[in-house]
C-alpha positions in Angstrom: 23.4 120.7 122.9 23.5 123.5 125.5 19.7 123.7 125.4 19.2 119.5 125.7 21.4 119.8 129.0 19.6 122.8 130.4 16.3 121.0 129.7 17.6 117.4 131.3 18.7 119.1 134.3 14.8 120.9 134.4 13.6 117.7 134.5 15.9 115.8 136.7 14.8 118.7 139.5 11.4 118.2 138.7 11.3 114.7 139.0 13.4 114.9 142.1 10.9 117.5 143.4 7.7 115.4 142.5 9.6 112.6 144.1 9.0 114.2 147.2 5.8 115.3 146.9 4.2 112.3 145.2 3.5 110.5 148.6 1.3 112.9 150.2 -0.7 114.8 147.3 -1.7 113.6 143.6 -0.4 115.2 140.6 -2.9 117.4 140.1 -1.8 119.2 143.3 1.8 119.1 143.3 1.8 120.6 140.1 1.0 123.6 141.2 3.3 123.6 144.4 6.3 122.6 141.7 5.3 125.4 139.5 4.4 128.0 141.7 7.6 127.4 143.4 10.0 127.4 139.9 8.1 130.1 139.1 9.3 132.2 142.8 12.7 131.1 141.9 12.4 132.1 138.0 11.4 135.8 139.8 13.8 135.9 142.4 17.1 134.8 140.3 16.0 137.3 137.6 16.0 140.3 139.9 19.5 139.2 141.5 21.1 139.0 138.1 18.8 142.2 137.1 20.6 144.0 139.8 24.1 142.9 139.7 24.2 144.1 136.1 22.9 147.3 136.9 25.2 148.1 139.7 28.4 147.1 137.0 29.0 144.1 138.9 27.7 141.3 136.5 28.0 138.0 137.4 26.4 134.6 136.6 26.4 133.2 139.9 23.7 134.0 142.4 25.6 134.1 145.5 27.4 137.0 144.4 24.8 138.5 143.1 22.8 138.3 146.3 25.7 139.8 148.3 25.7 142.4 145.9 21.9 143.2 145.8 22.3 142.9 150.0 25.0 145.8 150.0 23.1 148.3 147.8 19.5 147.1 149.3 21.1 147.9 152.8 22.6 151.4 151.3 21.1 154.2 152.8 22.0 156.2 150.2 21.5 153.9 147.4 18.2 151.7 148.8 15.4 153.7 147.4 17.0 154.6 143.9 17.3 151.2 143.7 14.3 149.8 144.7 12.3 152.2 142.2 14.9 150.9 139.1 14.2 146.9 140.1 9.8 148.2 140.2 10.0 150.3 137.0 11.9 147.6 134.9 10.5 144.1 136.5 6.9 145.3 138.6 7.9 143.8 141.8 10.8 143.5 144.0 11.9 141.1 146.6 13.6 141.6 149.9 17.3 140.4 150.0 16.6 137.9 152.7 13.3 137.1 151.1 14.8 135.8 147.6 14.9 131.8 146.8 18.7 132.3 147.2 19.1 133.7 150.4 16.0 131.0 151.5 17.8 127.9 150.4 20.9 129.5 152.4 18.3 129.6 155.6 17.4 126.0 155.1 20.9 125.0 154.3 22.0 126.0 158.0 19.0 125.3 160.1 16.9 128.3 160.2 14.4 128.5 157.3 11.2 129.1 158.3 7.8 128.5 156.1 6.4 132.0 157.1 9.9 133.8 154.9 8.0 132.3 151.9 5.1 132.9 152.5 5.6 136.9 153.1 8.0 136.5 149.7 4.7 135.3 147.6 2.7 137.7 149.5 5.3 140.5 148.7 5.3 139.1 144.9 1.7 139.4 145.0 1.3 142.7 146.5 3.5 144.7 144.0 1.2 144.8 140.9 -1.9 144.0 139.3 0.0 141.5 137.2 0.6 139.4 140.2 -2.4 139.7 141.7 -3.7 136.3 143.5 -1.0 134.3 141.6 0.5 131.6 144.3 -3.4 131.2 145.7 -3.1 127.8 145.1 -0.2 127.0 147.1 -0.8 125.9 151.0 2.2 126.3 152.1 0.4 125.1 155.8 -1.7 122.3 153.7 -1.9 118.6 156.5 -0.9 117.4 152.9 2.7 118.3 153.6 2.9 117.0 156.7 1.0 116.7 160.1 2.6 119.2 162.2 4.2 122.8 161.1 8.0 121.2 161.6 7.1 118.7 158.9 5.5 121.3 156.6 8.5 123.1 156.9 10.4 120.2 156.1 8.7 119.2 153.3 8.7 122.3 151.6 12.5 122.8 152.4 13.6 119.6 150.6 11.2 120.8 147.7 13.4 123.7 147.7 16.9 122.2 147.5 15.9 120.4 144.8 15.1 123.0 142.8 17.8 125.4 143.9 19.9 123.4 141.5 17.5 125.1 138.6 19.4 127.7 136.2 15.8 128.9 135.7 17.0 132.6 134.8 19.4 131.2 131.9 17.0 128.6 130.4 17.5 128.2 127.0 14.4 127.0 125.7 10.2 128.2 127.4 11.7 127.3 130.6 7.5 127.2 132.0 6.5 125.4 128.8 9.0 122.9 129.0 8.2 122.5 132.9 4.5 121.9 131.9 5.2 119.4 128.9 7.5 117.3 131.4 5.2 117.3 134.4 2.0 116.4 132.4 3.4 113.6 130.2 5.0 112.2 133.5 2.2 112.4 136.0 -0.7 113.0 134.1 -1.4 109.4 134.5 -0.7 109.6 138.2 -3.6 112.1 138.5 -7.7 110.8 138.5 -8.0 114.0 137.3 -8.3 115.2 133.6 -4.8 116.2 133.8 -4.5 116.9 130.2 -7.9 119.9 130.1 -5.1 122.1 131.3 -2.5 121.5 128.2 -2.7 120.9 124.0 0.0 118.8 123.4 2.8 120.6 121.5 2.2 118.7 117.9 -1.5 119.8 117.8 -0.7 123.1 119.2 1.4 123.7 116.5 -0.5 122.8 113.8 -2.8 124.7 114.6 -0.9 127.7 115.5 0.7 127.8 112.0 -2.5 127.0 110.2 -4.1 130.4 112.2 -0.4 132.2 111.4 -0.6 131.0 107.5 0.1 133.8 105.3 0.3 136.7 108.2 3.6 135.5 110.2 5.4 138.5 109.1 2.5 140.5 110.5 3.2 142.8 113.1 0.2 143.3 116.3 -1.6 140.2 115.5 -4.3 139.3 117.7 -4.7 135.9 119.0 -8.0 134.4 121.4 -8.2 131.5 123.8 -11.3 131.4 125.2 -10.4 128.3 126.5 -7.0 128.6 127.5 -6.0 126.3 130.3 -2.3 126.8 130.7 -1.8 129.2 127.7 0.8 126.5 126.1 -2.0 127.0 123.2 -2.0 130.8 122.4 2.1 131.1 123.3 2.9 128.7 120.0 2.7 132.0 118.1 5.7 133.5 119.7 7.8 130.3 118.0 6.3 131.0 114.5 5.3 134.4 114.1 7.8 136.7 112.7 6.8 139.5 114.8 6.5 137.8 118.4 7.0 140.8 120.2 4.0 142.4 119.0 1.5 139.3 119.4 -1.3 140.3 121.6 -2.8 137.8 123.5 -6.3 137.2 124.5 -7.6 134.2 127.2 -10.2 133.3 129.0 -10.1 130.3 131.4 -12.9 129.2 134.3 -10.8 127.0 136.5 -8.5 129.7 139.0 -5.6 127.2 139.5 -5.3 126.5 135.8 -5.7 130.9 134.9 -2.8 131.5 137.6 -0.6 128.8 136.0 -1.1 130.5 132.1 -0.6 134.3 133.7 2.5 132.8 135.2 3.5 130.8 131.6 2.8 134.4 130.1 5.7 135.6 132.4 8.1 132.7 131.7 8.0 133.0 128.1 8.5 137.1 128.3 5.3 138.4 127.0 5.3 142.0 127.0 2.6 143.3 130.3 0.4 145.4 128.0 0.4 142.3 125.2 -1.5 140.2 127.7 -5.2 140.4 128.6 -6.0 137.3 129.9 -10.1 136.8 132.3 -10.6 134.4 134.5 -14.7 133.4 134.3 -17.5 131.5 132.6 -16.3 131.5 128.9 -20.3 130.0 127.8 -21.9 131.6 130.7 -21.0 135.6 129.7 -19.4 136.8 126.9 -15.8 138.2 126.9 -14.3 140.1 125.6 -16.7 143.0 125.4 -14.6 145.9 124.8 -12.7 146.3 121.5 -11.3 144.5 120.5 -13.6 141.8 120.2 -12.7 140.6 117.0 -9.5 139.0 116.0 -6.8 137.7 113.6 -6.5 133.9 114.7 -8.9 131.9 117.6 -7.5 128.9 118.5 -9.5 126.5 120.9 -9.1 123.2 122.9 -12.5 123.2 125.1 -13.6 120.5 127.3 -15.0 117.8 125.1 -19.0 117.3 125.3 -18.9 118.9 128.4 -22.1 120.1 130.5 -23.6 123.7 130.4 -26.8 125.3 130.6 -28.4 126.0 127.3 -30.8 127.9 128.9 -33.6 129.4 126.3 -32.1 133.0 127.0 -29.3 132.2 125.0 -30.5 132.1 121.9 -30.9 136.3 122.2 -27.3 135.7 122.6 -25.8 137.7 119.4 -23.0 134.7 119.6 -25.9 131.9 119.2 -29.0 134.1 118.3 -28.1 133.7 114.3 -28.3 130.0 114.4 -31.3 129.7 115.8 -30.4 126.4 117.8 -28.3 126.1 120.9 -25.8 123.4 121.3 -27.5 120.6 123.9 -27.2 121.0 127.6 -24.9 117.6 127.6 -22.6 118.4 124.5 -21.4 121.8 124.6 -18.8 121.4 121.8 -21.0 123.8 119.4 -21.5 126.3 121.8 -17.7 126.9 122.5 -17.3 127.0 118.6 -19.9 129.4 118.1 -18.6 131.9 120.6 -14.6 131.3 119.1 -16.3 132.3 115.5 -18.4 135.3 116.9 -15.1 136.6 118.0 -13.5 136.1 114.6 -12.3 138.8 112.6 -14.7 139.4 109.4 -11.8 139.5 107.1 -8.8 137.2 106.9 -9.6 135.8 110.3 -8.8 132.3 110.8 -10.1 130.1 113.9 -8.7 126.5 114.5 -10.6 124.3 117.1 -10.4 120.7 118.5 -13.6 119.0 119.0 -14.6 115.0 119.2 -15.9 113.8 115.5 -19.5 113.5 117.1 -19.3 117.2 116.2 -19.6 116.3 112.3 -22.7 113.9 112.0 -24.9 114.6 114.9 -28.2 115.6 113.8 -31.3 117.6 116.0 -29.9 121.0 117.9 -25.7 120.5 116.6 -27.0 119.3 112.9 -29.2 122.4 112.6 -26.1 124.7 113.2 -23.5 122.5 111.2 -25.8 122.9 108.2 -26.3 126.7 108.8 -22.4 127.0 109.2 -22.0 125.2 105.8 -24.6 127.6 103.8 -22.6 130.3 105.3 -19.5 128.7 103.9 -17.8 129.5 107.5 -16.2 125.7 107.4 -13.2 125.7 105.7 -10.7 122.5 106.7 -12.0 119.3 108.7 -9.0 117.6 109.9 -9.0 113.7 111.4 -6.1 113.1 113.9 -5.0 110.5 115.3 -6.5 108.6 118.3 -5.1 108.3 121.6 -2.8 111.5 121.0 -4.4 113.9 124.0 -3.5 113.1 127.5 -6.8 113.1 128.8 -9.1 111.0 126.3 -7.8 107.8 123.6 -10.9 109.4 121.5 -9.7 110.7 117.7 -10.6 114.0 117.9 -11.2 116.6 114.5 -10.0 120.1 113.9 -12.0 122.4 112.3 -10.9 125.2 109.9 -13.4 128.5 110.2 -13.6 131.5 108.1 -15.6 134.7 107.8 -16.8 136.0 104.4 -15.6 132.8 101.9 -16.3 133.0 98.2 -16.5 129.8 97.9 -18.8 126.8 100.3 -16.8 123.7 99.6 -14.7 122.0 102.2 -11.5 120.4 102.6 -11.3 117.2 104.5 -8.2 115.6 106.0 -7.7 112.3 107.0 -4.4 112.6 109.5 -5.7 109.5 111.3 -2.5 107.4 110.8 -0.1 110.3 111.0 1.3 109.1 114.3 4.4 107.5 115.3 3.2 104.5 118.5 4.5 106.1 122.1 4.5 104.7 125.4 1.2 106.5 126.9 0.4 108.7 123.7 0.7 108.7 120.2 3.1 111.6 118.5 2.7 113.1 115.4 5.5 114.0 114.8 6.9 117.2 112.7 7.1 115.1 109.4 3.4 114.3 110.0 2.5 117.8 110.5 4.3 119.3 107.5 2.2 116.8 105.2 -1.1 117.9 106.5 0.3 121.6 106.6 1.4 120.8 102.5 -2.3 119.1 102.2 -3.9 122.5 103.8 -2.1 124.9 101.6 -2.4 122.9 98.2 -6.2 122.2 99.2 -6.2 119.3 96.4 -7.2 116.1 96.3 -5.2 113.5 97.2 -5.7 109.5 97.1 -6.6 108.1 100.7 -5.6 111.6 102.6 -7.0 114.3 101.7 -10.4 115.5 99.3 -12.3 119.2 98.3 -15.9 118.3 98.8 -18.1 120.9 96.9 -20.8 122.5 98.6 -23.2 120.1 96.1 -21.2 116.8 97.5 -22.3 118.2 101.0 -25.8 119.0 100.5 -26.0 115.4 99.3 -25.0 114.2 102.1 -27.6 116.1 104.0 -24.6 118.5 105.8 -23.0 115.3 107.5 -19.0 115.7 107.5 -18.0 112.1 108.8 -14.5 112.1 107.5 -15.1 108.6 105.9 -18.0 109.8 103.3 -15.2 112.1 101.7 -11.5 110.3 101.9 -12.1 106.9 100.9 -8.7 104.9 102.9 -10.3 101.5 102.1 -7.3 99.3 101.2 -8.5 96.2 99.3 -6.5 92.6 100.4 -5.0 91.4 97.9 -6.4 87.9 96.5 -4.4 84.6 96.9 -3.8 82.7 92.7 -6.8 80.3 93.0 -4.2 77.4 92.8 -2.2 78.8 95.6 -5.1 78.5 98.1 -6.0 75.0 96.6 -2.5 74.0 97.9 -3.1 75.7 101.5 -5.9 73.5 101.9 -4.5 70.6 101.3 -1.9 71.2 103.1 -4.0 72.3 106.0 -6.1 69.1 105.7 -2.9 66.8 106.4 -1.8 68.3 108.7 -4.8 67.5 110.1 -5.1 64.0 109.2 -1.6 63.8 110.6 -2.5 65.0 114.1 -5.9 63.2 114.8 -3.7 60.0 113.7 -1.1 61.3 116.4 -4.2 61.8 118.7 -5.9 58.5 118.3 -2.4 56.7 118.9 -2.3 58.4 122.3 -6.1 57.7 122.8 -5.4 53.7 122.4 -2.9 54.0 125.2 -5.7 54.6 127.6 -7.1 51.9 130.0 -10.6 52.3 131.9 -9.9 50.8 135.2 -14.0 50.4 136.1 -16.9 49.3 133.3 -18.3 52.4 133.2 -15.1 54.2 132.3 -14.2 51.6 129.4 -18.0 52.4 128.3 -17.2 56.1 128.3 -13.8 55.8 126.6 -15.0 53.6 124.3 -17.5 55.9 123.2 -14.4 58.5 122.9 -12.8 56.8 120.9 -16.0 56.1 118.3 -16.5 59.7 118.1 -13.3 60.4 116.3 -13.3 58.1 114.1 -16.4 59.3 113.2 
């Protein structure tokens, strides 16, 4: 209950943030002004309530804690002692006057200036490599708050108060994650951006998570890769069902800046360890990362752009990750070419990769049907899975995941057909966790089953010529069922007086009618003929 009221009054902030922001940027902007700014705050109340507890003066409320944090800060004798406890145990430290507390105080009488948060990120940023470049995006001098610095200042000030209502230090639940989930599924729509390339939704996520997890949640270092990442909500699923979450190292690549800073922040939120993350921000097709050990591991998990562009330039295929397949995914469909590089980074044995792609992925022939068929004689497909349509925030498409192993006895595949495993929403379908737990049952029992699920041998493939189009393996046909002869009889007589009845109806309306010239007697005449046929 405690965690449903922490998480309604995360949104209510956010909303009534966004509220003020909505009028001047779209949602694909203030996004990153909301969470950069929760994120400050997230930073700034941890390291007043750090320090209160360290001086053996604990306290919940930040006031206190800030006038306790000022005393020692301003202690000559105790400043530097300190200052190098708050940088050993959190890697940064913010000025007294500088945290989101003492800020909110400014604005609250009058003298908050724009420049004090803007030295605090710059502050943030400037304490460690882990921070490096993380509040980039945020403008806080952007003509999209307002036309003159006053307004700016103004704008960013009421953005402030209503988060200063945030127990962001105290969140019960993946304070960031929840944030994200929220923001997206209320403004994604407001955005003409792809909002949703940024986030999995949380059913998907987790099916996929525990399909890569199956069998290994107890283990301890497992190694997990994203080399698509977006906002990391993806690769941080393991910390809710791995045994060992602690120890989880993640991997994660992602192009777009704004959308890396957001998952190193989300990495922070959820309290992954520093030296468990390793996360690149480049050209996941263009160069291969990562190229150091490791380069291998336990579970890849993928959501990449959907047939989007790239180069497929002829000097890929001496690319180890292609050069085996001898075919490169096409220049305008780069769906095989992200799941070639997730399995080349796939551990040899007991590696498991999970990875959403559009169905065109299973049929397509030329360039993508050369290396489906070469990844079926290897036996490196393991699980095709249907979902639903309409469940992603940025396409209605039904999209597939697909199940990849290294080093399988066996070449048959298992095909699910989740399709209809959705519950109707608003904007998006939800499968919901009764869905997932009967594909999840279907996965691990890998048996056939009427309408849903079917093992196609490696025979049953060949035959049809490596083509995996869900439909040619799980029949879901349902047959109508056929009306007694003598009951459809019946209909149609019945349906034929009611007919009689109404021309008869008609026709008596029809002979009210009077033609009030020659020609329209003549015309209604003619009228009338025709229905009495």
């Amino acid at each position: 209950m405690e965690e449903t009221q922490t998480s309604a009054a995360l949104y209510q902030a956010l909303w009534n943030s966004a509220d003020i922001l909505r009028s001047k940027m779209d949602a694909n902007d203030y996004k990153s002004y909301l969470l950069g700014m929760v994120f400050y705050k997230y930073l700034s109340d941890k390291l007043l309530l750090f320090v209160a507890e360290t001086m053996d003066e604990e306290t919940d409320d930040l006031q206190e804690a800030l006038a306790t944090y000022s005393k020692y800060y301003d202690d000559v004798d105790m400043h530097e002692d300190l200052i190098e406890v708050v940088k050993n145990e959190l890697s940064y430290a913010i000025e007294p006057q500088l945290t989101f507390t003492a800020l909110v105080n400014r604005i609250n009488d009058g003298s908050f200036q724009l420049e004090e948060l803007a030295q605090g990120f710059r502050n943030i940023e400037q304490a460690d490599e882990l921070f490096e470049n993380l509040f980039e995006d945020i403008d806080l001098y952007s003509k999209k708050l307002g036309a003159t610095p006053q307004k700016q200042n103004q704008t960013i000030a009421s953005v402030m108060k209503a988060l200063a209502v945030l127990d962001v230090a105290a969140h019960a639940g993946d304070m960031l994650g929840d944030a994200y989930e929220y923001l997206i599924g209320q403004f994604a729509t407001d955005s003409g951006k792809k909002a949703g390339e940024f986030y999995t939704p949380q059913p998907v996520a987790k099916l996929m998570t525990r399909i890569a997890l199956l069998g290994r949640e107890g283990k301890k270092g497992f190694t997990l890769y994203d080399a698509t990442m977006g906002s990391g909500s993806l690769l941080l699923n393991a910390k809710k069902y791995s045994h060992e979450p602690n120890t989880v190292s993640y991997y994660g690549q992602e192009l777009n800046t704004s959308t890396y800073n957001l998952a190193r922040m989300n990495m922070i939120l959820h309290g992954v360890p520093i030296e468990n993350q390793y996360l690149h921000n480049a050209d996941t097709l263009d160069e291969d990362w990562p190229t150091t050990e490791p380069t291998n591991f336990d579970g890849v998990l993928m959501n990449p752009p959907y047939s989007a562009k790239w180069s497929a330039d002829s000097g890929f295929l001496q690319d180890p990750r292609f050069s085996a397949f001898g075919a490169l995914a096409p220049k305008s469909k780069a769906d095989f070419a992200f799941l070639l590089h997730g399995y080349y980074h796939l551990k040899q044995d007991g590696g498991v990769m999970a990875i959403v792609l559009p169905h065109g992925v299973l049929f397509r022939g030329n360039a993508e049907g050369k290396i489906r068929k070469h990844l079926l004689e290897e036996g490196a497909i393991d699980t095709v899975i249907g979902l639903p349509s309409n469940i992603f925030f940025n396409t209605s498409i039904p999209t597939t995941v697909i199940i990849l192993k290294k080093n399988r006895i066996d070449r048959d595949v298992f095909f699910i057909d989740a399709s209809k495993e959705f519950d109707k929403g608003k904007n998006q379908n939800l499968m919901t966790d009764a869905h997932i737990e009967k594909v999840l049952e279907a996965y691990k029992n890998r048996q056939n089953i009427d309408k849903f699920a079917h093992l196609a041998s490696f025979e049953e493939i060949k035959e049809n010529d490596f083509n995996l189009n869900i439909p040619r393996y799980v029949d879901t046909f349902e047959e109508e069922e056929v009306a007694p002869l003598a009951e459809i009889v019946t209909n149609i007589n019945r349906t034929n007086q009611e007919i009689a009845e109404k021309t008869s109806a008609l026709m008596d309306m029809l002979g009210l009618l009077k033609g009030t010239t020659p020609e329209a007697k003549q015309d209604l005449q003619a009228l009338l003929n025709n229905f009495k046929g």
